[in-house]
N, C-alpha and C positions, 0 to 999 in steps of 0.2 A: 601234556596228557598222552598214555600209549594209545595208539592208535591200533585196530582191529579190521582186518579183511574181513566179509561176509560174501557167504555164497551168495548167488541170486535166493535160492529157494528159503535161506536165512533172510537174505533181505526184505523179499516180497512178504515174508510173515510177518516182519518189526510192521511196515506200513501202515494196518488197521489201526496201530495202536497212535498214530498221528493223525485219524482221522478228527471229526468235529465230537464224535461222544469219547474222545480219551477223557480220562480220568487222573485230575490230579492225585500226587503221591507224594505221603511223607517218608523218608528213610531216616531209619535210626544210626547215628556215626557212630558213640556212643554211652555210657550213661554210668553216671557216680552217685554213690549214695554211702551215708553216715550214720547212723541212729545216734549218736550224741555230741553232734559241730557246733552245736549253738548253746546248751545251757550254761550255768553253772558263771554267767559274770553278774557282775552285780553294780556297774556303772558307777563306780568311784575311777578317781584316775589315778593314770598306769604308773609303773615304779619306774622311769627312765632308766634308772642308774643299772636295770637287772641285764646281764649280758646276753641273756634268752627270752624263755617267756615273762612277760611283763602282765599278761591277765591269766587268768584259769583255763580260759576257752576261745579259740579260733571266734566264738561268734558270728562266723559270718553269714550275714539277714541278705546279703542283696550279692549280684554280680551284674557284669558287664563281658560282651563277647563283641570278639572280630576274626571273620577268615576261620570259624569251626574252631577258636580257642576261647579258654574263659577265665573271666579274672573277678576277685574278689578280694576283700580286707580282711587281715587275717588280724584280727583282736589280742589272738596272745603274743605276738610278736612285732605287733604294731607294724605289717609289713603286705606291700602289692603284692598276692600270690594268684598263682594259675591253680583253676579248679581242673583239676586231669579225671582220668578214668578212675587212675590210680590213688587220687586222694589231694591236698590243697601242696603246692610248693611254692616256698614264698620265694618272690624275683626281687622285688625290691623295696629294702627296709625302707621306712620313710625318716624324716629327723626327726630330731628330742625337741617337743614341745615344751619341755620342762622351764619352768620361771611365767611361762606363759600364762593367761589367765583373762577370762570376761565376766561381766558382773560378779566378780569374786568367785569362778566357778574354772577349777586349773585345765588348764586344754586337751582333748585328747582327739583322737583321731575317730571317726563315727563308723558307719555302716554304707553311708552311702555311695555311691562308685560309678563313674562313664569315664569312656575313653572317647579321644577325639578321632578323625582319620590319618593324623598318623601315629597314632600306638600313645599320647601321651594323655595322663589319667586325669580325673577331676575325683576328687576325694573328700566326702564331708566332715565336718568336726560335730562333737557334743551328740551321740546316740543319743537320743530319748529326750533332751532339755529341748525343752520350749520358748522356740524365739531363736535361741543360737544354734539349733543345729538345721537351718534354714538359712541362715546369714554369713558362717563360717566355713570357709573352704579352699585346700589345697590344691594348686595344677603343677604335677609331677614330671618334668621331662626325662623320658627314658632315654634318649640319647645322652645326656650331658649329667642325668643324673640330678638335677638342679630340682630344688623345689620352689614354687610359691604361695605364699599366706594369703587369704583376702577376708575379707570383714563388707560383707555388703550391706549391711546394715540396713535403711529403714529408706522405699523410693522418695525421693522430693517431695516434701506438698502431704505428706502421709504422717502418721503418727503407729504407736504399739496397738491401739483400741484394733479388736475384731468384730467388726459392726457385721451386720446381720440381715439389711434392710438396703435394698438398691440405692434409695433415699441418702443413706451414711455412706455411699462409697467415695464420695472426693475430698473425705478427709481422714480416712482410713482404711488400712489394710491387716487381711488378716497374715499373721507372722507367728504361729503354730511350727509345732512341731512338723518337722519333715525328714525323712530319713533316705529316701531316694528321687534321683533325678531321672531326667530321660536322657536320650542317646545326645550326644554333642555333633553337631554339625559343622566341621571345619577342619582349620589345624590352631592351636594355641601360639605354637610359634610365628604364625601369620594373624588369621581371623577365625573367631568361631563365633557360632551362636548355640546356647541351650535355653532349655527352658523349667522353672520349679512353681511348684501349687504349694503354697500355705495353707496350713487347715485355718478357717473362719471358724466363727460362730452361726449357730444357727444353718444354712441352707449357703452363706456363703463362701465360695473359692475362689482365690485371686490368682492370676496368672504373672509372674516376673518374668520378663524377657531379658536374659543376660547378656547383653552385645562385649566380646573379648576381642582386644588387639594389641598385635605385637610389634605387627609391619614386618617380621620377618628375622627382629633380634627378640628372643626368650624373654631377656632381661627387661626389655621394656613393655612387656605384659602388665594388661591392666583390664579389671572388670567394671564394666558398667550395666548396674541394676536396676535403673531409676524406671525403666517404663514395666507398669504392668496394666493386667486386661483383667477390669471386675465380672467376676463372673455369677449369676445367681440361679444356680443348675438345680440345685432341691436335695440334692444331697453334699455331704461334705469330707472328708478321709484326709489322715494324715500321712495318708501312703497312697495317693493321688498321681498320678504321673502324664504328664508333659509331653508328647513327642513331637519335632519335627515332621511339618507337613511336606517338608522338601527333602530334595536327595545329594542337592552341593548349596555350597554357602553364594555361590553368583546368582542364584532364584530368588533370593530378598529383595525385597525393595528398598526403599529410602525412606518411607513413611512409619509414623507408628502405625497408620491402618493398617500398612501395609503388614509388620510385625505382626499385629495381633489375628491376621488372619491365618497364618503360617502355622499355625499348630493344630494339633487333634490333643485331646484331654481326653482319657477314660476316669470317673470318679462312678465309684462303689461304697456304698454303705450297707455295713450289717450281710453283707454276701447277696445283697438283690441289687442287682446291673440299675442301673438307672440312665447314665449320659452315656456317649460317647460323641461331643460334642466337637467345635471347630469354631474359629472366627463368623462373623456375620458374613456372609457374601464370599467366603472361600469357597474357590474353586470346588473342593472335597467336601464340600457341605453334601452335596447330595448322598455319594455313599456314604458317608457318616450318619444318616439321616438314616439310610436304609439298614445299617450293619446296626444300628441303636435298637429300628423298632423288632430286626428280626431278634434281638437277643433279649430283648424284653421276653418275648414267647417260647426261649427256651430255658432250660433248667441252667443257674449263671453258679460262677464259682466265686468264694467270695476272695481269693488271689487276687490283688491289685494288678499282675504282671499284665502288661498289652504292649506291641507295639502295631506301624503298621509301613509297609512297602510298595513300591511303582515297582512291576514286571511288565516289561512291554505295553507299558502307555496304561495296563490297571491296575487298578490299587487293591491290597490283600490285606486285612487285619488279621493277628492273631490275638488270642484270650485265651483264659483257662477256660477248662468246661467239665460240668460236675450232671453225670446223669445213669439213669438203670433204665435199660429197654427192658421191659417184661410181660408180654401177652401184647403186642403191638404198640403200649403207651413209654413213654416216657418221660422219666418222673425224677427229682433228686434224690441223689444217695445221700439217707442223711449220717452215713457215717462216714461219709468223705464229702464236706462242704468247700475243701482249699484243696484240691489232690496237685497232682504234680499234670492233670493231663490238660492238654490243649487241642484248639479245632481252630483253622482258618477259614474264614467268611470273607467271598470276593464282594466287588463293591454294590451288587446288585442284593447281599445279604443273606446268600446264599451261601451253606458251610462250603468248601470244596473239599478238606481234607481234616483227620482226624488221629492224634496219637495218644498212646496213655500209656503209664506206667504202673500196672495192678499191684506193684510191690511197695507202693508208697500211697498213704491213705492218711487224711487228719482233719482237726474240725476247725483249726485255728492254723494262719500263719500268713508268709510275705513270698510274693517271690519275683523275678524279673526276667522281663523276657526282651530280646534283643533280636530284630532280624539283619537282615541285610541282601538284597538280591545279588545273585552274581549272572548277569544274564547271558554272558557269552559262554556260561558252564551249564546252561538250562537249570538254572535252580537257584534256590537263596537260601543262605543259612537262616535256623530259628534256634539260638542256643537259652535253653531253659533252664533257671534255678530256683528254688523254692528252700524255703526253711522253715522249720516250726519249733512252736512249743510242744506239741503231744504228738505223738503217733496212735490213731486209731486202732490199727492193724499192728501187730508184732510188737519190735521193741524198738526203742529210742523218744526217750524225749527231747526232743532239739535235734532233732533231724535235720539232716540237709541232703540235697541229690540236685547236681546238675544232667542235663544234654545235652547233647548237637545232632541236630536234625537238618536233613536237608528238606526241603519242601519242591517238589518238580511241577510246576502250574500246569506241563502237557502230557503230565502220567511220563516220563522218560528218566525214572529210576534206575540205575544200574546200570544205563547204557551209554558205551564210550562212544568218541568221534567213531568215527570210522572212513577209511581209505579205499578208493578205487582201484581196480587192477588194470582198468583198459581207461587210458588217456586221450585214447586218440577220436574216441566218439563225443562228441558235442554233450554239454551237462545239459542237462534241463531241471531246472529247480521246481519242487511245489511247496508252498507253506504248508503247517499240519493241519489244514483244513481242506488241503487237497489242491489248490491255487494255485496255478502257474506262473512264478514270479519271475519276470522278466532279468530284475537288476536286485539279487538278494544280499540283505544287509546284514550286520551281526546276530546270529540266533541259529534254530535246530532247520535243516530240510530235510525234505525225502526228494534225493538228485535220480534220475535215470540218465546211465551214459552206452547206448546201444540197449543189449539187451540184459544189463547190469542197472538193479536198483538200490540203491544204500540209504543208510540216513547221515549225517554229517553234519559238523558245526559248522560256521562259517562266521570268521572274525575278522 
């Protein structure tokens, strides 16, 4: 990162803004939009043999981001492409499913999309079919270029029935249509963990815990499906999403308790928030608990996209949010129930920060949201993408528009490390609450060295 001298009198003014009332802050990197990426397929499968496009339309319902970049499934080329500034470029074609085929239904590549941590994809089959595009799925290695197929079919001890009744769950689960996953935690080539929500019938959602291992050759990747966590939330979505309550794959336990406490679930129905649940007895239960009821009492959006993140020991969820301040109230806009805008609520349920895009407005659609802290750069990525059938406002039906936002928990947008002029006076460190830290560890100070104050990273 370049680094920046400041005068004293530059210095001693950044300081307020490290005090205890800074103010989180979202930055805009920045921002893509399509009025027609998504219409016009029609969910038959693709013509292998065509040397280009193989559908009508990109389609792409969902993405996945890391490190401020973003990736998506591009439909008419059947291919991993990056959502840019400038528009989708596809990186890497996937194979010909061709010959291929489940309950008589020919294979094609879906919508739904995660990367692990290191850059390698997990990929869904069967957009829109019920049952298989929940069970069927690609992990893409981008070093070697290698794909692999998996079929997770149906946990032990379960059958296809989507029971409805707490009573029916140990002999059934629900295995619904699903079209997106949450973030992957691991690496493929070694170990990972994710996790996917079936739509039930009725009030109930079941949680699969996918345990993947490699040991470190590709080739010997394998998924296992078999444990999931019945869940009976009251509401139920087939575009329910799963995330990782941890932030490395060595924080798991050994148990299935231990598995099913490890996640956070957001489910929405009909665009009124209902859960944002977690394991019994997890750790996160409590913000989860708080971040649920404060969003009950605000205007919710009916965008399935959430995720949520640890910055220095707290936990931050993002969500869409759909509202009009007007004469002090605030109330829903009802001609934007899915917008593209988002607001982060730290763990006591309180928003800290808020972005929107007034160019992008609709009453229906999906979108996905991916964060990621970077905490020795003061901030964490939240890269945004959303797609629809109708645009409210302007023109495009089947819109698409991604982001990348950074989010700063201590209000410290825009401002680089910065470097001392005089070395030879002793540092003295304070955290941005004003606190004179003895022995300071990776994160932002405000140092005085003499009569010279700066603020500075420290890694």
């Amino acid at each position: 990162m370049k680094k920046q001298l400041l005068t004293l009198a530059a210095a001693m003014a950044l300081v307020p803004s490290f005090s205890a009332n800074a103010q989180a802050e979202i930055e805009q990197v920045w921002l893509y939009q399509n009025a027609i990426l998504n219409d016009g397929w029609d969910g038959t499968a693709p013509n292998w043999a065509s040397e280009d496009a193989i559908k009508s339309k990109p389609c792409a319902r969902f993405a996945t981001g890391k490190d401020g970049r973003m990736y998506t499934i591009n439909m008419m080329t059947m291919s991993i492409a990056e959502v840019t500034k400038d528009g989708l470029v596809d990186l890497y074609k996937l194979p010909s499913l061709e010959g291929i085929a489940y309950e008589g239904i020919p294979d094609y590549y879906g919508t739904a999309i995660s990367m692990d941590d290191a850059g390698n994809f997990l990929v869904g089959h069967y957009f829109t079919k019920n049952g298989l595009s929940n069970q069927i799925y690609t992990v893409y290695n981008t070093a070697t270029a290698e794909a692999k197929h998996f079929d997770l079919g149906y946990p032990e001890g379960t059958d296809a029935e989507t029971y409805s009744t707490p009573e029916q769950y140990g002999t059934g689960v629900g295995l619904g249509r699903i079209d997106v996953v949450g973030r992957v935690c691991g690496d493929f080539s070694n170990e990972a963990v994710f996790f996917i929500a079936p739509q039930g019938k009725g009030f109930a959602q079941n949680i699969r815990f996918v345990y993947a291992y490699a040991g470190g050759d590709f080739n010997d990747l394998s998924l296992d499906a078999n444990e999931y966590t019945p869940t009976y939330l009251g509401t139920t979505s087939v575009t329910n999403i799963v995330q990782p309550a941890i932030t490395n794959i060595s924080e798991y336990g050994e148990t299935v308790e231990d598995h099913s406490k490890a996640y956070i679930l957001n489910s929405t129905e009909g665009g009124k928030w209902d859960v944002i649940g977690c394991g019994a007895g997890a750790p996160q239960a409590g913000p989860c608990f708080n971040v649920q009821t404060a969003m009950r009492n605000t205007p919710p959006s009916k965008n399935n996209g959430f995720d949520t993140f640890l910055f220095d020991g707290k936990r931050y969820f993002v969500h869409g949010r759909n509202v009009v301040t007007a004469d002090g109230a605030t109330t829903i806009n009802p001609n934007n129930t899915a917008p593209m805008d988002i607001a982060v609520w730290d763990e006591d349920g309180n928003i800290v920060a808020e972005w929107a895009n007034p160019d992008y407005a609709s009453n229906a659609g999906y979108n996905s949201i991916v964060a990621q802290a970077v905490e020795e750069e003061g901030f964490a990525y939240i890269h945004v993408y959303v797609s629809t059938g109708k645009m409210t406002i302007g023109n495009g039906e089947g819109c698409g528009a991604a982001a990348v936002l950074k989010f700063y928990p201590n209000g410290s947008a825009g401002i680089e490390a910065v470097e001392v002029d005089n070395n030879n006076a002793p540092a003295v460190y304070y955290n941005l609450q004003g606190v004179e830290v003895a022995n300071p560890e990776n994160g932002i100070y405000v140092v005085r060295r003499g009569n010279k104050v700066t603020k500075e990273i420290v890694r």
